[in-house]
C-alpha positions, 0 to 999 in steps of 0.5 A: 321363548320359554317361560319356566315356573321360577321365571314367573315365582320370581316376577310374582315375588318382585310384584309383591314386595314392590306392593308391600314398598308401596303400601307402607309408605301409603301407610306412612303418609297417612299417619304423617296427616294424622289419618287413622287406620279405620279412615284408610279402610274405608277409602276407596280408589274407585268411588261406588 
């Protein structure tokens, strides 16, 4: 099986709006709990 550039741009591309469509209603959530967008910064998936 072949793998062309457009086949990956294209994956990228989906990757990347499937990200943006969950970012924003990331963002959304946290604005409906009243979390203010220097809280989000700060927040970390990983604890360090």
């Amino acid at each position: 099986m072949t793998v062309s550039l457009h086949t990956f741009v294209d994956l990228y591309s989906k990757a990347l709006t499937t990200l943006d469509n969950i970012l924003t209603k990331g963002a959304a959530f946290a604005a409906s709990k009243g979390v203010s967008e220097a809280d989000m910064l700060n927040w970390r998936l990983v604890a360090t």
